[in-house]
Backbone as CSV, one residue per row, in Angstrom:
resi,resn,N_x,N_y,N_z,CA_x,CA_y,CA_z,C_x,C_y,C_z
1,UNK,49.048,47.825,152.210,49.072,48.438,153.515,49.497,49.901,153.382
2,UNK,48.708,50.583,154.350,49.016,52.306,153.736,50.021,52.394,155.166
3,UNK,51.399,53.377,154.241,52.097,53.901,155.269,51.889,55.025,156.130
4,UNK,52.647,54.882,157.521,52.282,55.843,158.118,52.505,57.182,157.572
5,UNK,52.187,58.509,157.588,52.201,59.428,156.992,52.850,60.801,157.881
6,UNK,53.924,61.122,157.159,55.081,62.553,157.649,54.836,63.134,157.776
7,UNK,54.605,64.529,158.405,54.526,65.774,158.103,55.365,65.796,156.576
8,UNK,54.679,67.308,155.861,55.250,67.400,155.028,56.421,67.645,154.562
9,UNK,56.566,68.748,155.857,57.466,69.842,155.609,58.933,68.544,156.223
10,UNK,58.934,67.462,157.057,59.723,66.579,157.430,59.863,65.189,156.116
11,UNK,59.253,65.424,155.509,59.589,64.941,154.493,60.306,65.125,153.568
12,UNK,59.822,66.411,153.118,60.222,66.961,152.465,61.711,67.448,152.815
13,UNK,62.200,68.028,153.866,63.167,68.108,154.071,64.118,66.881,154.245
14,UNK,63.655,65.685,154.732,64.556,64.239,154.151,64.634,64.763,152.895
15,UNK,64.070,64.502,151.501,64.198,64.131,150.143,65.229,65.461,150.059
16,UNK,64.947,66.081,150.311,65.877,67.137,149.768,67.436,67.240,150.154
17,UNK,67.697,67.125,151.331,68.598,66.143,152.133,69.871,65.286,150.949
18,UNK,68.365,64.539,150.537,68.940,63.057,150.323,69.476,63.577,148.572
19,UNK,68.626,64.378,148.115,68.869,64.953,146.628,70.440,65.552,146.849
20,UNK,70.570,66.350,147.432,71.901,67.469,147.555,73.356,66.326,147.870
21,UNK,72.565,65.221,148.931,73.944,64.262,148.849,74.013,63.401,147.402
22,UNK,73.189,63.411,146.636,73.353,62.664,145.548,73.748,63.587,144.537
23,UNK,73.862,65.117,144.854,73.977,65.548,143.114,73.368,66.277,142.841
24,UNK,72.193,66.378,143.307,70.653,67.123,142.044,70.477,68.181,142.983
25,UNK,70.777,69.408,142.472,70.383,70.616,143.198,68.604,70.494,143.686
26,UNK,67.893,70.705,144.627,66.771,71.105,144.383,66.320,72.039,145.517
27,UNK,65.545,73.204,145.356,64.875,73.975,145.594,63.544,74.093,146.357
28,UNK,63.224,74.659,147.604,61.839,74.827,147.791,61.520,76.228,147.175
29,UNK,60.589,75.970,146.395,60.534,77.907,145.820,58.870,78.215,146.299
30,UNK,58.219,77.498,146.962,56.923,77.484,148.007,56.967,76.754,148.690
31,UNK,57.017,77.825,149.992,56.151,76.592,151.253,54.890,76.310,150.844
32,UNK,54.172,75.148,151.540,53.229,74.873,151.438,52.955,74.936,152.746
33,UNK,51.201,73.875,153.099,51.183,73.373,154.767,51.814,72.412,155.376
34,UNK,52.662,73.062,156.191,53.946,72.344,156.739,53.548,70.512,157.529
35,UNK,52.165,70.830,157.740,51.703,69.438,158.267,51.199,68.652,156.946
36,UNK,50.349,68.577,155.704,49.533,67.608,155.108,49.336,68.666,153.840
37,UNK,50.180,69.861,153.136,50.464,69.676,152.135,50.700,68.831,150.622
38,UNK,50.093,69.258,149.745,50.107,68.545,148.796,51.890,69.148,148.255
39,UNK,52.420,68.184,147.273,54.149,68.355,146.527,54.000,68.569,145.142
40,UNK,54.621,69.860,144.736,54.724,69.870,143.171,55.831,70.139,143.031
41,UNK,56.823,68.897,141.942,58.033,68.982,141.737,58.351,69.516,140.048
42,UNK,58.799,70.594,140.145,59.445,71.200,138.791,60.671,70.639,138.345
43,UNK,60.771,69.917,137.600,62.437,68.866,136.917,62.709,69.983,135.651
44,UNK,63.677,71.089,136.220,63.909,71.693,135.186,65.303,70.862,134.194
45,UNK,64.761,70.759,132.907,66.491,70.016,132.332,67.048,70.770,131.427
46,UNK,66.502,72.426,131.644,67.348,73.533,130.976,66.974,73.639,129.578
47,UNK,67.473,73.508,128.493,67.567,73.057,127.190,66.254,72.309,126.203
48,UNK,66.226,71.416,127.306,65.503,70.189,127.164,63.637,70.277,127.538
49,UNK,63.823,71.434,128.350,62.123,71.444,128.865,62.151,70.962,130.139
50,UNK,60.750,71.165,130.672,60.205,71.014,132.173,59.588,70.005,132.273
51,UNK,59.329,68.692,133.233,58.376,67.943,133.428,57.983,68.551,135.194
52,UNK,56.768,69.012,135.156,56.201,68.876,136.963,55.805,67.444,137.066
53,UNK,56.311,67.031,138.326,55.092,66.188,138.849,54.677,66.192,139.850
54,UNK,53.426,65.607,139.998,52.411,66.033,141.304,52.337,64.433,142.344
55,UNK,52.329,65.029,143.366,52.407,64.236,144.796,50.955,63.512,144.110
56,UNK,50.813,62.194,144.597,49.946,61.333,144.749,49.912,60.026,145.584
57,UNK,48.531,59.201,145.528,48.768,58.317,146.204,48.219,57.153,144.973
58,UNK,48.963,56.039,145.471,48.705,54.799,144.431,47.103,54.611,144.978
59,UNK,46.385,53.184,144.579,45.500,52.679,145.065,45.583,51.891,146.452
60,UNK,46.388,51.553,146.737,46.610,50.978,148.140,47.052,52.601,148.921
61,UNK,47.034,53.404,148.871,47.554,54.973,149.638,49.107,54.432,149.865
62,UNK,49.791,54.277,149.202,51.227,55.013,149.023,51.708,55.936,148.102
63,UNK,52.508,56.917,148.819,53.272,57.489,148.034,53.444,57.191,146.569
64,UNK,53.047,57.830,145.834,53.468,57.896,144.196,53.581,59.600,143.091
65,UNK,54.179,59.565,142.443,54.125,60.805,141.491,53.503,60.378,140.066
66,UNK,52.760,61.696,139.734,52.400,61.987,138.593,52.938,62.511,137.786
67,UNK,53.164,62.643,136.597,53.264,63.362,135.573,52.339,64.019,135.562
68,UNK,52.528,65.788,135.832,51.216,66.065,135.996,50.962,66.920,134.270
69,UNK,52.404,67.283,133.697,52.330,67.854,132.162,52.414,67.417,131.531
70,UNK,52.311,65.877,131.473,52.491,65.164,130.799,53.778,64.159,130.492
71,UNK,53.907,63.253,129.278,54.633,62.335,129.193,56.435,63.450,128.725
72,UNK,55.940,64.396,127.956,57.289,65.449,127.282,57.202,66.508,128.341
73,UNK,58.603,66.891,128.068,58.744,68.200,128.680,58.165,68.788,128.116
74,UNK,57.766,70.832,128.664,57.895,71.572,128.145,58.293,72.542,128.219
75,UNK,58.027,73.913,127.788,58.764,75.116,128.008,58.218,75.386,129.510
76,UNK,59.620,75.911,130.466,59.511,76.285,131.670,58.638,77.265,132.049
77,UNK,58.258,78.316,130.688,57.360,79.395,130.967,55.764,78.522,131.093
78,UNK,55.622,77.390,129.949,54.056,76.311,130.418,54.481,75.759,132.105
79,UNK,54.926,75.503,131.985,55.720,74.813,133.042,55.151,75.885,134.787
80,UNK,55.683,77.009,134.444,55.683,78.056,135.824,53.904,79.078,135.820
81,UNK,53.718,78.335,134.927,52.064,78.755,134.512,51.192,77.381,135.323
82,UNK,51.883,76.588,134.464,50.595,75.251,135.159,51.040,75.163,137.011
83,UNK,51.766,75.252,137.064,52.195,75.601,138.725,51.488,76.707,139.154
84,UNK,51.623,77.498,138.526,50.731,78.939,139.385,49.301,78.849,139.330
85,UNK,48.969,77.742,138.401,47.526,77.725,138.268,47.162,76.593,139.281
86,UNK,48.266,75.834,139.634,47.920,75.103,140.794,47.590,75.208,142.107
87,UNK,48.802,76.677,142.206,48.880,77.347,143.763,47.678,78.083,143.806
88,UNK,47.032,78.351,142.866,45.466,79.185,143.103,44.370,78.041,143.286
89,UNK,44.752,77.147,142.980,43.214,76.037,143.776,44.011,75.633,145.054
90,UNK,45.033,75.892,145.817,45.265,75.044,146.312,47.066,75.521,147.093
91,UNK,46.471,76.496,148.503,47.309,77.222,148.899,48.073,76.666,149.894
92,UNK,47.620,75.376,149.895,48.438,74.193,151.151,49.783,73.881,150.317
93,UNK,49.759,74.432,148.869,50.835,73.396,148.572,52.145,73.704,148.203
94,UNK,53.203,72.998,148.191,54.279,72.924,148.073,55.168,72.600,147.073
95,UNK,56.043,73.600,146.192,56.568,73.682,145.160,57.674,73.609,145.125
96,UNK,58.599,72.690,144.603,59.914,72.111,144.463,60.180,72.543,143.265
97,UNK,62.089,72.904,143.319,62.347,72.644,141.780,63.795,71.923,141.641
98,UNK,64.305,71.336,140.626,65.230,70.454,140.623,65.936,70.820,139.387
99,UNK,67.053,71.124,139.181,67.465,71.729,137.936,68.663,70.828,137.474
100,UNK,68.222,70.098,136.961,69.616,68.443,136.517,69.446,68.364,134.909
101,UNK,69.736,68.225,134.471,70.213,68.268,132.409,69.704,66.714,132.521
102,UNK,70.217,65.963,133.343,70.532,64.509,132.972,68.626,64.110,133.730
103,UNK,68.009,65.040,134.290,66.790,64.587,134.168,66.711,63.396,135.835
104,UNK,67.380,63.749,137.019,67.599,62.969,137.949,66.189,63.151,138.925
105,UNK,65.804,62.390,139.059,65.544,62.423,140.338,64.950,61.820,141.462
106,UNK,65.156,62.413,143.020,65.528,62.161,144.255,64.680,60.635,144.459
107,UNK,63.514,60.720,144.006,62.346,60.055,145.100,62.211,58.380,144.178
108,UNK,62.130,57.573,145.443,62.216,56.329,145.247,60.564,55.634,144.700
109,UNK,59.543,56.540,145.046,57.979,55.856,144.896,58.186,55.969,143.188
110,UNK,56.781,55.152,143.248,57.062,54.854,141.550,56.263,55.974,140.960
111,UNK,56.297,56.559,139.420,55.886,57.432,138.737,54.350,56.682,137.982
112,UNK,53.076,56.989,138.433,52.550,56.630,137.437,51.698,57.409,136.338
């Protein structure tokens, strides 16, 4: 069953919300379209490298994230490249960043 669907920008502002009471700094460093925006989350872990992942939907249309760089981190400079190469196909969208060592984060849908 597909859930009903948020504005973005009200979503987004829950998760972020919900991140800051748990711990995990995170960042909007782009608006996107505040109604039906696509989400790109930057997990910076400093040291350790960058994983983005990208808003998706499972096969039934729920909420899910991608790995969109893959399974490893990498350097934040690949990292703020594959993002910028995102925001040029695609000016609806919305760029998060989360800067936790321990690699946390906010969102409850599953990663596939």
């Amino acid at each position: 069953m597909e859930e009903a669907r948020l504005r973005t920008d009200f979503w987004l502002m829950a998760l972020i919300r919900q991140s800051m009471a748990d711990g995990i700094p995170m960042t909007v460093v782009h608006k996107g379209d505040a109604v039906g925006g696509a989400v790109l989350i930057k997990l910076n872990q400093f040291e350790q490298g960058c994983t983005v992942f990208s808003q998706t939907r499972d096969g039934e249309g729920n909420r899910a994230w991608l790995r969109a760089t893959g399974t490893d981190p990498i350097a934040e400079a690949d990292a703020d490249s594959f993002i910028s190469r995102q925001r040029g196909y695609d000016s609806d969208l919305w760029v998060v960043e989360i800067e936790d060592r321990q690699g946390r984060l906010p969102f409850t849908e599953p990663i596939v």
